[in-house]
N, C-alpha and C positions, 0 to 999 in steps of 0.2 A: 913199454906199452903204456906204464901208469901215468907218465910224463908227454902226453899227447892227448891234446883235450878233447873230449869224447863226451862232456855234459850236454844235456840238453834241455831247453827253456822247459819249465814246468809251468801249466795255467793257475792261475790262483782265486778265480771266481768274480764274484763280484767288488767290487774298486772299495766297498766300503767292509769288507770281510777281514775277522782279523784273522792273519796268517801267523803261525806255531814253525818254525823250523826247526828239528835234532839237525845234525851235524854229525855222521857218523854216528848212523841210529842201531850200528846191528839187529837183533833180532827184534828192534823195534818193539819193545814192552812200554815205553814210557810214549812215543807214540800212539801206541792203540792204545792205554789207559786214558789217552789227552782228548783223543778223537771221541770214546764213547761218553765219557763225564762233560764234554764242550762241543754237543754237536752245530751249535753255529757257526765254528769255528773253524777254518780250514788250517790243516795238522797236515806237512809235509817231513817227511824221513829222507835224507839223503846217505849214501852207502858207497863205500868205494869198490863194496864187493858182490856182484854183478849177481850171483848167485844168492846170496839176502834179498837181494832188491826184488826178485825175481819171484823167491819165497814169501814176501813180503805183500807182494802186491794183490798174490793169490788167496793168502789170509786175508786181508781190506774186502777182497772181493766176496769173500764168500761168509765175512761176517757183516755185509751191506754196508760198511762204514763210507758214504760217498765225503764225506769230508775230510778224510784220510788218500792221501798218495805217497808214492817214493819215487826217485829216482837215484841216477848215479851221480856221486862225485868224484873228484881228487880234490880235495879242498883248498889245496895250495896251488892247483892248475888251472881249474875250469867252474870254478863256483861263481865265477862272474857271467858266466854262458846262463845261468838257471832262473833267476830272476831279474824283471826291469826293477831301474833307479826307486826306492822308496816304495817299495812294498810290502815288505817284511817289517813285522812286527816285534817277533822277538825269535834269537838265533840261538837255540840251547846248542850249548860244546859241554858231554856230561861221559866225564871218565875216560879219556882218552889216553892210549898208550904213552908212557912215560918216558920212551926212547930214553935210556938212563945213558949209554953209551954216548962218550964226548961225538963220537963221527957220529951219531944219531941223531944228534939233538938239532941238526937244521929240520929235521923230520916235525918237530913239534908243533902243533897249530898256532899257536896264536902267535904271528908275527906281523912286522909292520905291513908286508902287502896283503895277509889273510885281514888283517883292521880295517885298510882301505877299502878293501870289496866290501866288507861289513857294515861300515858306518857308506857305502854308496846304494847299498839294496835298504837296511832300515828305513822307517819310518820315522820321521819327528815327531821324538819322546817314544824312541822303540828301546828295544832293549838287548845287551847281550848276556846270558846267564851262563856262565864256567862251573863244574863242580869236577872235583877230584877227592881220589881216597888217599894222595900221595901228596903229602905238605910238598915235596921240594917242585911239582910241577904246578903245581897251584902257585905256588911263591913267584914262580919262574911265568907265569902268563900275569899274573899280578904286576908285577917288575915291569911286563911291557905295555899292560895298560895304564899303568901311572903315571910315563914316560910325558914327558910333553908334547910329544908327535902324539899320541891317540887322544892327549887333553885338546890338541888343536885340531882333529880331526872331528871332535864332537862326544868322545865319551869322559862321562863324570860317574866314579863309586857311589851307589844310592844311600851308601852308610856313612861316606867318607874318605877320604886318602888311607890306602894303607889296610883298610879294613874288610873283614870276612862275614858273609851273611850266616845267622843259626838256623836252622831250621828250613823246610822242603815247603815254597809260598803255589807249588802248583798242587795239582789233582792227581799227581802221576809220577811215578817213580822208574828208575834204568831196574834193571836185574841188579846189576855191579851195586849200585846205591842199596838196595834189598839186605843183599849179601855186605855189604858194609858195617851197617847196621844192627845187624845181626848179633854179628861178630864184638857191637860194643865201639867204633872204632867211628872215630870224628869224617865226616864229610865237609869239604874246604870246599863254599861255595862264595861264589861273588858275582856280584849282580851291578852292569854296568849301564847305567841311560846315556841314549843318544839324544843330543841337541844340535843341531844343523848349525855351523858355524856361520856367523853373519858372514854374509857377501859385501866386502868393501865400498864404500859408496863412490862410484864412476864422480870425477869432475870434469865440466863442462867449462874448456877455454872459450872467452867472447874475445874476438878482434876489438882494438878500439876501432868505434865509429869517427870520420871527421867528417 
């Protein structure tokens, strides 16, 4: 069922509005912290589980947040159904299941077609933001943003090749990041800018004239 694309375009407001996406927002805590601290701001939550989304939209609704929405995704299916070319600003992926298992691990988000749809919905000079409580999955989405496919697709590390951001640069935090914390225990985050790769420049053959 979950391999059968079922997303559906979400509005985004006005053309100059900066848009927030989570990426597999669960119960949406970092979400609603982003939407009440940024209310110019349009904050969307995507979910693959129909019943969050559901839960989700009701709390929005009934704590007035009109600059907060959710909908569904599969992220590796149909995340390209949800928004046009260049609208998104910035696409949090924050604490995502680790599929530790070798048969699992195509499950993992960040691969080269989850990039392409990514660096084709951002904004020039938008942003991707990764956080994890699990060095080897963080290592393992790092490894495929470093690659030279996502260097030619338009994303560059804001600190550097290879390098991990300290510290929480938003207003809003996951539960999981809460609970991390807590605990004493390093959050592996990495913060990627997009830049729209030049478009080659067309040459123009002239016949000779006689």
């Amino acid at each position: 069922m979950y391999l059968l694309p079922q997303a559906e375009p979400i509005a985004l407001g006005a053309p100059g509005d900066r848009v927030e996406v989570e990426l597999g927002c669960a119960d949406a805590k970092f979400c609603f912290e982003l939407a009440q601290r940024r209310p110019r701001d349009r904050v969307v939550g995507l979910e693959i589980r129909k019943a969050l989304v559901a839960r989700n939209i009701a709390l929005a609704t009934d704590a007035q947040l009109s600059n907060l929405s959710f909908g569904y995704v599969n992220m590796n299916v149909d995340l390209d159904l949800v928004f046009r070319p260049g609208t998104v600003d910035c696409f949090h992926v924050l604490f995502p299941d680790p599929w530790f298992k070798t048969r699992h691990q195509k499950r993992r988000v960040v691969d080269p077609g989850f990039l392409r749809v990514v660096a084709s919905q951002l904004k020039a000079g938008g942003e991707l933001h990764f956080a994890s409580d699990v060095f080897e999955l963080a290592l393992s989405a790092m490894a495929e943003l470093e690659e030279p496919f996502a260097a030619e697709l338009g994303f560059q590390n804001m600190l550097g090749e290879w390098r991990f951001w300290r510290g929480n640069p938003w207003p809003a935090s996951s539960r999981r990041e809460d609970t991390t914390l807590r605990r004493g225990q390093r959050v592996w985050r990495m913060r990627y800018r997009y830049t729209p790769p030049a478009t080659p420049a067309t040459t123009t053959t002239t016949g000779a004239q006689t």
